[in-house]
C-alpha positions in Angstrom: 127.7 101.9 145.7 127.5 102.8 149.5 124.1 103.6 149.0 123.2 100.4 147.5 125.0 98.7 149.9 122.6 100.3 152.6 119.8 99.8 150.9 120.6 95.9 150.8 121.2 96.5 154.5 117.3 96.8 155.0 116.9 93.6 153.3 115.9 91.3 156.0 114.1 87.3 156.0 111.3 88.6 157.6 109.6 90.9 154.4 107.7 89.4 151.8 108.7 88.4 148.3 107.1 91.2 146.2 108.4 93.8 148.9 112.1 92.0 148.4 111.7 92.8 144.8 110.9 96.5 144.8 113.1 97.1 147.3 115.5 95.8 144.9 114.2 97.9 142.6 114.6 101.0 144.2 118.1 100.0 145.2 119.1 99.6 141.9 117.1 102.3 140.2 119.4 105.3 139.5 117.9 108.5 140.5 116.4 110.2 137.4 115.1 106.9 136.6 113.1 106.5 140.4 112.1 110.3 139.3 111.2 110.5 135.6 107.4 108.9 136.1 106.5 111.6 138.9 108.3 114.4 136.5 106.2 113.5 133.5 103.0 113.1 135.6 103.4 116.1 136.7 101.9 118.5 133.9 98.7 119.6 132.6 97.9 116.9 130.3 95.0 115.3 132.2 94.7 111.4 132.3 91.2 111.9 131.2 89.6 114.1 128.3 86.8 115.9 130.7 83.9 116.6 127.5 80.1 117.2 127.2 78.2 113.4 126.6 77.8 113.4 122.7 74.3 112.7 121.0 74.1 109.4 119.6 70.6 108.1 118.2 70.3 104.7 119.1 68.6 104.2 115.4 70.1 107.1 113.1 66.5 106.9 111.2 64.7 107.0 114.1 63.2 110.7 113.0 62.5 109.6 109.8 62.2 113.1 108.4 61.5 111.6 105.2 57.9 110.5 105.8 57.2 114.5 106.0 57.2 114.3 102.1 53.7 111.9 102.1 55.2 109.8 99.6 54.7 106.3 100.4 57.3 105.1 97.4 60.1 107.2 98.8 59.1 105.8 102.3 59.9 102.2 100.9 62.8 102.9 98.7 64.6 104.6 102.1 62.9 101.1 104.1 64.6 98.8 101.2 68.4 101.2 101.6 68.3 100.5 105.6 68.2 96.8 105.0 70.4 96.3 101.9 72.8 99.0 101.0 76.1 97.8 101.0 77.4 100.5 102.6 74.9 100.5 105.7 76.5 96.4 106.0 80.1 97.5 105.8 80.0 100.1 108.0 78.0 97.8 110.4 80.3 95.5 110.2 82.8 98.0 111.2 80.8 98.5 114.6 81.2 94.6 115.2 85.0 95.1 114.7 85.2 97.9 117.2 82.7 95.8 119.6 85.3 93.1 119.6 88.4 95.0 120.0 86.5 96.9 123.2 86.4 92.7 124.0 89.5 92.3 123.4 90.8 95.2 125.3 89.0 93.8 128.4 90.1 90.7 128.6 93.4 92.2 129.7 91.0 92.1 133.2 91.3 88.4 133.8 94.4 85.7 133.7 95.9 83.8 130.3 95.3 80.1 131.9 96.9 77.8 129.6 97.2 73.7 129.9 99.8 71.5 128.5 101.1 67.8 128.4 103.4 65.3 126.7 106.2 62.7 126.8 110.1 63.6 126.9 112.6 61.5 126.4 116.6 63.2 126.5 120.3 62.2 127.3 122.5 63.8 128.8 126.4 63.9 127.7 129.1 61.8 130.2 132.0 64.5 128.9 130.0 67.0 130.8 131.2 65.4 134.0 135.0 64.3 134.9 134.3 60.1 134.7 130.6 60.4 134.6 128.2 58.5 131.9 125.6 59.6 129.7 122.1 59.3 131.2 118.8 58.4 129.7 115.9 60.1 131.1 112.1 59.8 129.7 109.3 61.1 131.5 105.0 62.1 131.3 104.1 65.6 132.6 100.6 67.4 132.7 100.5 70.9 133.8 98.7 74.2 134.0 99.9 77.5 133.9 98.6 81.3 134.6 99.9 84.4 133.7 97.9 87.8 135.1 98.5 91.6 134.8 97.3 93.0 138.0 95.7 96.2 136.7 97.2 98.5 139.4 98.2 101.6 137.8 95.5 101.7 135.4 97.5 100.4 131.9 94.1 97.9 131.1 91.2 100.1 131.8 92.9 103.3 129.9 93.4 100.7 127.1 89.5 99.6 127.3 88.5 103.0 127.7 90.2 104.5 124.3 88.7 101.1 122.5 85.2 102.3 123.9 85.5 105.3 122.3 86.7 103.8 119.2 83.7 101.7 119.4 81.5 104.9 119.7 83.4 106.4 116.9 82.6 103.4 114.8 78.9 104.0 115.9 79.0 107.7 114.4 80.2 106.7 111.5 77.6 104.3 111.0 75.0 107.0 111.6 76.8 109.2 109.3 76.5 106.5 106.3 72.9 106.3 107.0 72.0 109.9 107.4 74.1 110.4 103.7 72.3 106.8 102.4 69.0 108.1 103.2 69.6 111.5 102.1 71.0 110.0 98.7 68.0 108.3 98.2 65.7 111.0 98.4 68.1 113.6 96.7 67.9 111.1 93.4 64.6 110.1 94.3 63.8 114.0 93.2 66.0 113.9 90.4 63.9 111.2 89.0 60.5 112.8 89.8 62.0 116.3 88.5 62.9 115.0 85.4 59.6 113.0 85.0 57.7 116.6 85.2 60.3 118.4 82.7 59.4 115.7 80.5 55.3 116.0 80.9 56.2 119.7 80.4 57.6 119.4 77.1 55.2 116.2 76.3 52.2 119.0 76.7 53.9 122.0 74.8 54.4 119.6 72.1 50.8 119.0 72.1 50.4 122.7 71.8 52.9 123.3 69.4 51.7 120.7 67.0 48.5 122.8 67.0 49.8 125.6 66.1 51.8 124.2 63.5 48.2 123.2 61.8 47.3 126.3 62.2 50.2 128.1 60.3 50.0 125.2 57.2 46.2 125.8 57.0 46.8 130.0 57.1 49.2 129.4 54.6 47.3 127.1 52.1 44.5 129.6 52.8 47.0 132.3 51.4 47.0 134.1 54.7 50.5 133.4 56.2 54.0 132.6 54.4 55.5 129.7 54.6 57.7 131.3 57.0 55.6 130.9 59.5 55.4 126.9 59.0 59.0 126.6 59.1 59.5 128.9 62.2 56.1 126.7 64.3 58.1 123.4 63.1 61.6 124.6 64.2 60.0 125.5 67.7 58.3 122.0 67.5 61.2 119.9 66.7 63.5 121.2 69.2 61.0 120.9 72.0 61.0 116.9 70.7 64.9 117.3 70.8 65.0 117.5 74.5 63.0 114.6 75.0 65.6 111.9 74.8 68.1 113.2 77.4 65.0 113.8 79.7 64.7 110.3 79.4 68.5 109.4 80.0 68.1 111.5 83.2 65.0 109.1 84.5 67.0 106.4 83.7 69.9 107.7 85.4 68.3 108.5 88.7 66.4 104.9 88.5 70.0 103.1 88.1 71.4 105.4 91.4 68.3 104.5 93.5 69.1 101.2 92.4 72.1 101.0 93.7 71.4 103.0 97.0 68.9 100.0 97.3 71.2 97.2 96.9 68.9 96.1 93.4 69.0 95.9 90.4 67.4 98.1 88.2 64.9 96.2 86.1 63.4 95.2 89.4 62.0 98.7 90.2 62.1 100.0 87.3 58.3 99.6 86.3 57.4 101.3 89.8 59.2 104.4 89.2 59.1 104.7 85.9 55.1 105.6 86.7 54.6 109.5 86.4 54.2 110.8 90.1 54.0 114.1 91.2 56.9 115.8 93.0 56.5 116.0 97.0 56.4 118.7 98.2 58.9 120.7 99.2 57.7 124.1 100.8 58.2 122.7 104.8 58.2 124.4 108.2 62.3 124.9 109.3 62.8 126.9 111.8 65.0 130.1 111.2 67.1 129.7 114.4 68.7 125.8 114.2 69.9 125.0 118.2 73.6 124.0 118.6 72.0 121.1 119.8 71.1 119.6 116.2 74.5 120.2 115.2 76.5 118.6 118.0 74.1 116.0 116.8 75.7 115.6 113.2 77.2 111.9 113.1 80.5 113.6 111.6 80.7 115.9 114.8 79.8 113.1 117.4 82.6 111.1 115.4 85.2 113.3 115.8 84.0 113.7 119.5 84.6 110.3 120.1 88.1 110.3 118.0 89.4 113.2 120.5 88.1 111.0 123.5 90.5 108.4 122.1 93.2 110.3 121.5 93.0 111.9 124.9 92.9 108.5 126.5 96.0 107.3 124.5 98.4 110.0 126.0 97.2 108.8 129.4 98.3 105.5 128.2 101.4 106.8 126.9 102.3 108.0 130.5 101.4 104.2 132.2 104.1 103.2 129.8 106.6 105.3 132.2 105.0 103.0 135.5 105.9 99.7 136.4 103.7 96.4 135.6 103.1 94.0 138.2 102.7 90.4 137.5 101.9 87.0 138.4 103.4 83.6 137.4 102.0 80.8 138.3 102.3 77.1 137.1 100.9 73.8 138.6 101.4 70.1 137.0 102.8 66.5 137.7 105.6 64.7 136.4 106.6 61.4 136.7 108.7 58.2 134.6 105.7 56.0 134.5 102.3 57.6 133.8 100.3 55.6 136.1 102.2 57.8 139.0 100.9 61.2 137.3 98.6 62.2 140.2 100.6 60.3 143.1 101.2 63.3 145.4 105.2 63.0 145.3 104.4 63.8 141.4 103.3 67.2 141.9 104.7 70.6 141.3 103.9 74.3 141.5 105.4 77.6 141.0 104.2 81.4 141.9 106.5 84.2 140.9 105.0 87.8 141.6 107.2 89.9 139.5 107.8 93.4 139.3 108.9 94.7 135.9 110.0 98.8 135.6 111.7 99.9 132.2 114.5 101.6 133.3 115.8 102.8 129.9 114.6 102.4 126.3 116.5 104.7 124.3 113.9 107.5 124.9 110.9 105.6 122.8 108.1 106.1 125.9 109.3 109.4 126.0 108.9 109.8 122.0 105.4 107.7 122.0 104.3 110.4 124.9 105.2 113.5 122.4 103.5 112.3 119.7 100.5 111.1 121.9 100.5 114.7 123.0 101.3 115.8 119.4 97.7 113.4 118.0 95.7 115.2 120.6 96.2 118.5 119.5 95.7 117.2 115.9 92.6 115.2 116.7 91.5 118.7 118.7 91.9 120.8 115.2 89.6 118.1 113.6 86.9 118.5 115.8 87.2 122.2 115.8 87.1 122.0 111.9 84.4 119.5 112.4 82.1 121.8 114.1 82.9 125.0 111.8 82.0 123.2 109.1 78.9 122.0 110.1 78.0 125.2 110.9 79.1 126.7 107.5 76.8 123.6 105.9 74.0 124.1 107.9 74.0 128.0 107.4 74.7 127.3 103.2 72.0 124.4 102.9 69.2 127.0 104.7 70.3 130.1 102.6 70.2 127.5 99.5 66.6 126.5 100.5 65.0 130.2 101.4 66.8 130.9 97.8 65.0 128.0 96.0 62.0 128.5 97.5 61.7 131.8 96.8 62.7 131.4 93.1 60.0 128.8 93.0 57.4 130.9 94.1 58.5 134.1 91.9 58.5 131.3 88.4 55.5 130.4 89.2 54.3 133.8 88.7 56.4 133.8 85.9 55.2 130.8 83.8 51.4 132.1 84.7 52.0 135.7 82.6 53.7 133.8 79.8 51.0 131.1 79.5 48.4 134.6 78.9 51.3 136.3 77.1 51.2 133.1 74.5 47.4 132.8 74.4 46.9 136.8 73.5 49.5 136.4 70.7 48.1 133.1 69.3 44.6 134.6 69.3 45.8 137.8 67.5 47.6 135.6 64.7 44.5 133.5 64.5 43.1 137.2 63.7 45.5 138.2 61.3 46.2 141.0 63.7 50.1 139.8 64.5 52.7 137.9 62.8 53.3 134.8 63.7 57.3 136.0 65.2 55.5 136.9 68.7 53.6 133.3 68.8 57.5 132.2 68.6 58.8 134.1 71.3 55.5 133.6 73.4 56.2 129.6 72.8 59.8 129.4 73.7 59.5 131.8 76.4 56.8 129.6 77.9 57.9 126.3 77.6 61.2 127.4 79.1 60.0 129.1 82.4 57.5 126.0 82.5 60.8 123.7 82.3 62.7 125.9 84.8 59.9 126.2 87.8 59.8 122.3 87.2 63.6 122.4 88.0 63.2 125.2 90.5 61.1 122.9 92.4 63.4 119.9 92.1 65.8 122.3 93.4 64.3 123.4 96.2 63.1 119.6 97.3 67.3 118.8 96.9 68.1 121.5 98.8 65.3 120.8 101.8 66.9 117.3 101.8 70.4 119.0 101.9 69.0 120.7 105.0 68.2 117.6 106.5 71.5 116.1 105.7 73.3 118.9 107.1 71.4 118.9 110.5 72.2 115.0 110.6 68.7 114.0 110.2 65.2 116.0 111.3 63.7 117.8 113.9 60.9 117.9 116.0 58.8 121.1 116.6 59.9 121.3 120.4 63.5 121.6 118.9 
């Protein structure tokens, strides 16, 4: 108490207001109080995550990797998914959200001006005062106040800093959605075509198969062939027309995805891509050696970036909580009985507080928020590390995946070539009479199933391309 009492002392007419009022505050302050912000400010945590500038495209498509493909269709479809998939317009309605909380944030800059007027009419009770009378009193009044947050310690512009990196955020997560959109597009886009060639594949061994069924019923009326060999060509025939049907289910399939990608119905493109076209190709120029570059690029990467901005900007928040906030209070208006004496001068009034406001105790909560500020940091650091190791493991699986498919591409089609001779020499030697019709079998099945599977393996390969693509957030250029 002595030492309050001395601080008082120094209390004098001659200081200011707002120095009055934190020398009152100081006075009254206990000491671990007076000491606790310069304590906690005092660590390693820095005010301000210190991190490379993140990629952001300013368009996401703006590489437009797909158009390496040459297929004008595709080009539109992708064209048609930018402007109306639903989940391009909720996720760009997510940006606008974030844009106006970054708004919002700021506007903690400027003063809350507010205006106000009305009547009032009151009594006040006669009991209140020994022999006195109630009084009546009405009266007009028209006013304005202002409240404003001077920003001296930094509490708005940490605030509008994490909500601009939020709003960043929100932008990454936009490109993701369009990077995975476009990618979707194209990866169904070569489902459809895929199936489309599986099913001219088995349309043309049909063809073929029918043939040679002919051929076995006129052997066999000619008395040169049992009627095992009839049954055994039709069995063969058959089940090639067996697979026809869910061929067909997976066109249909892949036109009701795209469809949806597109933000259309299907019967509305239906016609266009139900036309047989061939598959694009798939054999491209990628690089061995991807930079760290293109993946730092990855939307998912540059979101969690952003996210560990945020989170390191909220613990710097967390310790303005422990600082004072200073204030000021203003109000100007006129009163008066009669309202034709509103803006006499002897109607006027005004008010201007400056106020200094410190939290001296809260039951530890600032102290809590802090910790588990500190706490989300390290949390939203694992994320990003997690971030960036995966993207690494996904870019390293969707190249392997794409050397792989290639490769088996390249080593069916060298495949499907010997059994194409393998089925003409044994159909020629049972047009002879020279073989039984048991190899023509195997030579037909064999066949149609390596032609069926280097259709696939190329449908592969084309997913896996656009996998590639997906992984490395969008394309590259040769320089990279």
């Amino acid at each position: 108490m002595r030492m309050l009492y001395i601080r008082i002392q120094h209390i004098n007419k001659d200081m200011r207001p707002f120095q009055q009022i934190l020398l009152l505050l100081t006075a009254i302050l206990p000491a671990k109080a007076v000491a606790g912000p310069e304590s906690v400010m005092a660590d390693s945590m820095p005010d301000r995550w210190q991190y490379v500038s993140e990629f952001i495209q300013a368009v996401p498509t703006d590489d437009r990797w797909w158009q390496s493909f040459d297929d004008p269709l595709l080009d539109s479809l992708i064209a048609l998914g930018v402007d109306r998939n639903f989940n391009i317009l909720a996720a760009m309605r997510r940006i606008e959200v974030a844009n106006q909380a970054v708004r919002q944030a700021r506007a903690g800059y400027y003063p809350n001006i507010g205006v106000s007027g009305g009547w009032t009419k009151s009594r006040s009770s006669g009991n209140m005062i020994p022999g006195g009378r109630p009084e009546n009193m009405d009266y007009f009044s028209l006013g304005a106040s202002m409240s404003w947050e001077i920003d001296v310690f930094g509490r708005i512009s940490a605030k509008a800093k994490r909500m601009k990196s939020l709003y960043r955020a929100s932008r990454a997560e936009y490109a993701a959605v369009m990077v995975s959109m476009c990618g979707e597009i194209a990866r169904n886009y070569a489902a459809l075509r895929t199936a489309q060639e599986q099913l001219e594949v088995a349309r043309r061994h049909i063809v073929s198969q029918d043939s040679v069924l002919h051929i076995a019923e006129a052997r066999f009326d000619a008395e040169l062939a049992s009627k095992l060999d009839i049954e055994q060509a039709s069995t063969i025939c058959y089940s090639t027309k067996a697979t026809i049907p869910s061929l067909e289910a997976q066109i249909e399939t892949s036109i009701n995805a795209i469809a949806l990608l597109i933000g259309e119905y299907p019967e509305n493109i239906s016609l266009r891509l139900k036309a047989p076209a061939p598959l694009p190709d798939y054999r491209q120029i990628v690089g061995a050696g991807i930079p760290k570059e293109l993946i730092r690029r990855r939307p998912d990467v540059v979101e969690a970036e952003c996210q560990l901005a945020a989170a390191a900007q909220a613990v710097g928040i967390a310790k303005k909580d422990f600082l004072p906030v200073l204030s000021i209070q203003g109000s100007i208006g006129t009163s008066a009985h009669n309202a034709g004496d509103l803006f006499d001068r002897n109607s006027f009034i005004y008010s201007i507080a400056p106020t200094i406001s410190w939290t001296v105790f809260d039951g530890m909560a600032r102290n809590a928020a802090l910790v588990s500020a500190r706490e989300q940091l390290k949390a939203t650091v694992d994320q990003y590390n997690l971030a960036v190791l995966t993207a690494v493991q996904e870019v390293d699986n969707a190249m392997a995946n794409y050397l792989s498919a290639m490769k088996e591409a390249e080593l069916l089609a060298d495949v499907v070539e010997h059994a194409s001779n393998s089925f003409d020499l044994s159909f020629d030697l049972y047009r002879s009479g020279l073989s039984s019709f048991t190899n023509v079998a195997d030579a037909q099945i064999s066949y149609l199933q390596y032609a069926s599977s280097l259709a696939a393996a190329k449908g592969n390969a084309l997913t896996a391309l656009v996998s590639l693509y997906q992984a490395l957030g969008g394309g590259w250029s040769e320089q990279q």
